[in-house]
TORPA-4810 file (N, C-alpha, C, O; in nm, 3 decimals):
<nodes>
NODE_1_0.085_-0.117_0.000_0.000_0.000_0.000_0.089_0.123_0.000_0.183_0.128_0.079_X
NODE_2_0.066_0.215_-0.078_0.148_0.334_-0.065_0.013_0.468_-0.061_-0.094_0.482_-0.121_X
NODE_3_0.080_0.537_0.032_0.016_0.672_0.082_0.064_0.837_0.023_0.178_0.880_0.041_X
NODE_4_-0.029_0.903_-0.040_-0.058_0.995_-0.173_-0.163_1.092_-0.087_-0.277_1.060_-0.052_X
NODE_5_-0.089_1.232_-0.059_-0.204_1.330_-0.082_-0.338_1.378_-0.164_-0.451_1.426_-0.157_X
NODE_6_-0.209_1.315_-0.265_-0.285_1.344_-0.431_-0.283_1.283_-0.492_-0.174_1.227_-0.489_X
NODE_7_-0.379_1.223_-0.606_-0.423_1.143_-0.702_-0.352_1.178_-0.809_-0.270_1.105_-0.866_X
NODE_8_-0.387_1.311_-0.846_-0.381_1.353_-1.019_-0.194_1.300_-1.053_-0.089_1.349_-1.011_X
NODE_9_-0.218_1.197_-1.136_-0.172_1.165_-1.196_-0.067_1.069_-1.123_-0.058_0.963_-1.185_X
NODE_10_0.007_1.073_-1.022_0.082_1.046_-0.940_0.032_0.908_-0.886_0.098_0.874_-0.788_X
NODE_11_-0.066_0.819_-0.921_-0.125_0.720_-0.910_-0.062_0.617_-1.008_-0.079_0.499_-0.979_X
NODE_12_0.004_0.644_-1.113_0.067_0.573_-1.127_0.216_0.532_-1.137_0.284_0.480_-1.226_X
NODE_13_0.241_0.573_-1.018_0.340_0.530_-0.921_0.319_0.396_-0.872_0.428_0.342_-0.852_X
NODE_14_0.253_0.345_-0.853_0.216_0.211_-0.784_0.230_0.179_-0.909_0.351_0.187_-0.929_X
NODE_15_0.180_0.149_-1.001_0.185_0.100_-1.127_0.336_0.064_-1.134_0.360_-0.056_-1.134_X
NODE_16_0.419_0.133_-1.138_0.576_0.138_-1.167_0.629_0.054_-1.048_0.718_-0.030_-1.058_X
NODE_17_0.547_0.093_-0.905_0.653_0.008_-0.802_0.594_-0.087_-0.774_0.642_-0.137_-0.673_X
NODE_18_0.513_-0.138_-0.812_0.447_-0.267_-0.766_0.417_-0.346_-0.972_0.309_-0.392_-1.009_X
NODE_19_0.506_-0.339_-1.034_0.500_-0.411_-1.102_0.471_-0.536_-1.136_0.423_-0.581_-1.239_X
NODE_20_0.521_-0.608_-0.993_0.533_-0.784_-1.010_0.405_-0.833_-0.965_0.380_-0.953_-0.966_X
NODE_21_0.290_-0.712_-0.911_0.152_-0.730_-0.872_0.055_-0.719_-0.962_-0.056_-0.669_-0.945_X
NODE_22_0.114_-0.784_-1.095_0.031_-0.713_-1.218_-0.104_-0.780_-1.173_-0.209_-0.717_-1.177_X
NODE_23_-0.098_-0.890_-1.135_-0.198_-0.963_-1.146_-0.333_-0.940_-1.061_-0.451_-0.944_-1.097_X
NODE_24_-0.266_-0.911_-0.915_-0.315_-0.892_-0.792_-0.416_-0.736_-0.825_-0.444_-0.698_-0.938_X
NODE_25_-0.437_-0.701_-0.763_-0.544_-0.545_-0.667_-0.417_-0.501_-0.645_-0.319_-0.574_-0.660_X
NODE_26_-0.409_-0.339_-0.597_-0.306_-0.255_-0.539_-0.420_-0.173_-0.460_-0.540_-0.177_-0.487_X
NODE_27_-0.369_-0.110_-0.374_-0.434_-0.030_-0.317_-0.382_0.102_-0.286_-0.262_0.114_-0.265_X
NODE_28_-0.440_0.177_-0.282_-0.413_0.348_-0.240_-0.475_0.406_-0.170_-0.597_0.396_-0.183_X
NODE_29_-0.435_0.469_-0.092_-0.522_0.527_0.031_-0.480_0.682_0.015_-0.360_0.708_0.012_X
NODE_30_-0.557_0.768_0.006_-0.556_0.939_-0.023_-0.655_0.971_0.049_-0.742_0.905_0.105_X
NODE_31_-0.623_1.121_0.039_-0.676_1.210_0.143_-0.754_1.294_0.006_-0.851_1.364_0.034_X
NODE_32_-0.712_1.285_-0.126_-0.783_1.392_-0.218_-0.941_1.311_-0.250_-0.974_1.193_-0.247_X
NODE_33_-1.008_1.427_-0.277_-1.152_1.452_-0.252_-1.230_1.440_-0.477_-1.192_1.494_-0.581_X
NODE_34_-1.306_1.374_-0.453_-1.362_1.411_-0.635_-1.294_1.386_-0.723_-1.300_1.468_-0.814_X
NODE_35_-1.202_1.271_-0.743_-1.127_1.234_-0.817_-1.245_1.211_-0.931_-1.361_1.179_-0.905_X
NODE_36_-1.186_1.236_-1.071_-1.257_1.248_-1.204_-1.284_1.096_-1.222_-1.208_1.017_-1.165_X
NODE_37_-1.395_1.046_-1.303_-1.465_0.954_-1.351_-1.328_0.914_-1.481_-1.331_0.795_-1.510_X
NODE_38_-1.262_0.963_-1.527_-1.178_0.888_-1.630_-1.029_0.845_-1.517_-0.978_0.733_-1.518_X
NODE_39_-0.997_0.918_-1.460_-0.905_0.854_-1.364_-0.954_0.732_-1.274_-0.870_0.643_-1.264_X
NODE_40_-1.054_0.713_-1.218_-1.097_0.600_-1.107_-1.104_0.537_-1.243_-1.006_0.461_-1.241_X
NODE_41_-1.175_0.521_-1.384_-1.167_0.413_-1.506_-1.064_0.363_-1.534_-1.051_0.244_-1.561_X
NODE_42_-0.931_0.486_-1.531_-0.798_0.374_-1.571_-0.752_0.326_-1.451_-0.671_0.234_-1.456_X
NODE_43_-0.783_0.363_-1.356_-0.705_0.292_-1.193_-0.812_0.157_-1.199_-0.736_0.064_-1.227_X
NODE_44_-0.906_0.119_-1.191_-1.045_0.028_-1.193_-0.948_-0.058_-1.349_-0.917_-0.177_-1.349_X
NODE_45_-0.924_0.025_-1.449_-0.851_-0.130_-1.538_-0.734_-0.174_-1.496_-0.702_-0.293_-1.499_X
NODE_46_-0.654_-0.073_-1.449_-0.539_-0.147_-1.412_-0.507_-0.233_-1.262_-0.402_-0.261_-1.203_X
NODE_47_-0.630_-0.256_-1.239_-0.660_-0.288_-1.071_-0.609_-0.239_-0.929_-0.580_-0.308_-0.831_X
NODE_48_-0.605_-0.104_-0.944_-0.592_0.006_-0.847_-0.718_0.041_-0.762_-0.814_0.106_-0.802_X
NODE_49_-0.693_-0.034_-0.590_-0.854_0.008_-0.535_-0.788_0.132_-0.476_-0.677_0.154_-0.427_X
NODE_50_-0.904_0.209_-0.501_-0.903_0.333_-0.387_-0.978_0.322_-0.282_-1.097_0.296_-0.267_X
NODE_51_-0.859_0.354_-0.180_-0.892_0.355_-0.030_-0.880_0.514_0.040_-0.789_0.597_0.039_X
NODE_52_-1.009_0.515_0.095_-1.076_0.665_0.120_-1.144_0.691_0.308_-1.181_0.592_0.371_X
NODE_53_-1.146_0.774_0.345_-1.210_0.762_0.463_-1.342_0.814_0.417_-1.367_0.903_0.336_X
NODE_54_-1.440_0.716_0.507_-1.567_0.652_0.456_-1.635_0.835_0.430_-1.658_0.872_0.315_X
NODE_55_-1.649_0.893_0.505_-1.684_1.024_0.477_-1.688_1.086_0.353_-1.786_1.151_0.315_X
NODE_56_-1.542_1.064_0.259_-1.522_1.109_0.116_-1.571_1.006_0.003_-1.526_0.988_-0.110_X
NODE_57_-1.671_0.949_0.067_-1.695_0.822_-0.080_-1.781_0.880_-0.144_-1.792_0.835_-0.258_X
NODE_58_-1.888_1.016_-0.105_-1.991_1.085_-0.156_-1.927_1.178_-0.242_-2.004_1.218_-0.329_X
NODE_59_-1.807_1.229_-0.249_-1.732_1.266_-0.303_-1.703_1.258_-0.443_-1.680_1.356_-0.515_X
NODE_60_-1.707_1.119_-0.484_-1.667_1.072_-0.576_-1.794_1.002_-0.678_-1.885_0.938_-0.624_X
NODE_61_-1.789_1.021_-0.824_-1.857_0.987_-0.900_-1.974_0.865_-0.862_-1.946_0.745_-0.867_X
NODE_62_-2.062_0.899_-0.836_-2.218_0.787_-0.771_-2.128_0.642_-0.856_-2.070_0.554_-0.793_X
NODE_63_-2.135_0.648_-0.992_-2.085_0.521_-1.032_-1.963_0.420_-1.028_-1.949_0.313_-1.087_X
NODE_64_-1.867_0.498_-0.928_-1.763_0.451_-0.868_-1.746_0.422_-0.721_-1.648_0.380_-0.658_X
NODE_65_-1.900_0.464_-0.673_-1.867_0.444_-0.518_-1.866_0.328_-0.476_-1.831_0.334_-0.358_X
NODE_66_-1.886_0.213_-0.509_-1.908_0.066_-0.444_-1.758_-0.025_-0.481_-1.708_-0.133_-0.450_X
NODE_67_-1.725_0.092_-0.565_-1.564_0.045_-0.622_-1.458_0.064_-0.492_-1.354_0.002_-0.468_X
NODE_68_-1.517_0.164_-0.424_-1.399_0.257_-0.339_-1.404_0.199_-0.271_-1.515_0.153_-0.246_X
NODE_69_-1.262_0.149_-0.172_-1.303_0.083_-0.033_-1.289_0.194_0.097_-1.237_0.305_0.095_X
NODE_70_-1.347_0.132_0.196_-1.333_0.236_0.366_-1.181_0.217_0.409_-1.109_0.118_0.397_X
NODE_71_-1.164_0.294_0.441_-0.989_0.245_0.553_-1.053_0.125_0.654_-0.993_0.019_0.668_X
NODE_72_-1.190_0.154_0.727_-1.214_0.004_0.754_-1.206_-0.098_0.658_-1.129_-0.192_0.676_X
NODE_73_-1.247_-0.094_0.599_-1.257_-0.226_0.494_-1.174_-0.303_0.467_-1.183_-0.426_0.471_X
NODE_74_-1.020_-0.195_0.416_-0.927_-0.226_0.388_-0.829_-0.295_0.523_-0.737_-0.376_0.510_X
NODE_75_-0.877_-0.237_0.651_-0.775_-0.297_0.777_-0.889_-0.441_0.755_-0.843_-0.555_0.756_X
NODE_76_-0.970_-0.428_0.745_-1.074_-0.566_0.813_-1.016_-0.677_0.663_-1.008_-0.798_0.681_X
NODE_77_-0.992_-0.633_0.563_-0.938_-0.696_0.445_-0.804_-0.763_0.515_-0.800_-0.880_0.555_X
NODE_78_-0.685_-0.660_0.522_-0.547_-0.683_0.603_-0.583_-0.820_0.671_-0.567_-0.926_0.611_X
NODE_79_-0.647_-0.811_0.837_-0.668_-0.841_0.947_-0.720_-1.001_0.902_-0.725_-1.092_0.984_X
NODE_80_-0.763_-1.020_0.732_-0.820_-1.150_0.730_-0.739_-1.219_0.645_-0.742_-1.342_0.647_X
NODE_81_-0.657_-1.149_0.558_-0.568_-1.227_0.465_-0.468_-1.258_0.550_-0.405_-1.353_0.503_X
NODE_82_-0.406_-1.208_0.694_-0.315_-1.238_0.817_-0.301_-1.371_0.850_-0.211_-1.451_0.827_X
NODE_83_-0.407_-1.378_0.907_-0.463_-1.514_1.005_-0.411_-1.599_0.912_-0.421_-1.720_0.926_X
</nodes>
């Protein structure tokens, strides 16, 4: 997981450092607010989840919200792939 103020454009950074995860989900966790409907489309093909605090999911395009995960979600995700 790598941690980003900002989206625009700088998202694909993970792309570059997590190469050998082509296969897998990546995740990102930001603090930026209304990310554009063509950015969450190429992060969503290249399997980039965005991780948001649950507050900012209204934020973001109605048709991308079930895409976005909670910072809960994502620890309760962590906490089960562990065990």
């Amino acid at each position: 997981m790598w941690y980003k103020t900002t989206c625009k454009d700088r998202w694909r950074q993970v792309l570059n450092e997590a190469d050998r995860l082509r296969s897998k989900n990546k995740f990102l966790c930001t603090l930026q607010q209304g990310i554009s409907s063509a950015q969450l489309e190429e992060m969503k093909s290249e399997k980039v989840v965005l991780v948001v605090s649950e507050k900012y999911i209204k934020t973001y395009p109605e048709k991308y919200q079930n895409d976005i995960w909670t910072v809960k979600k994502f620890i309760d995700y962590i906490k089960e792939i562990e065990r």
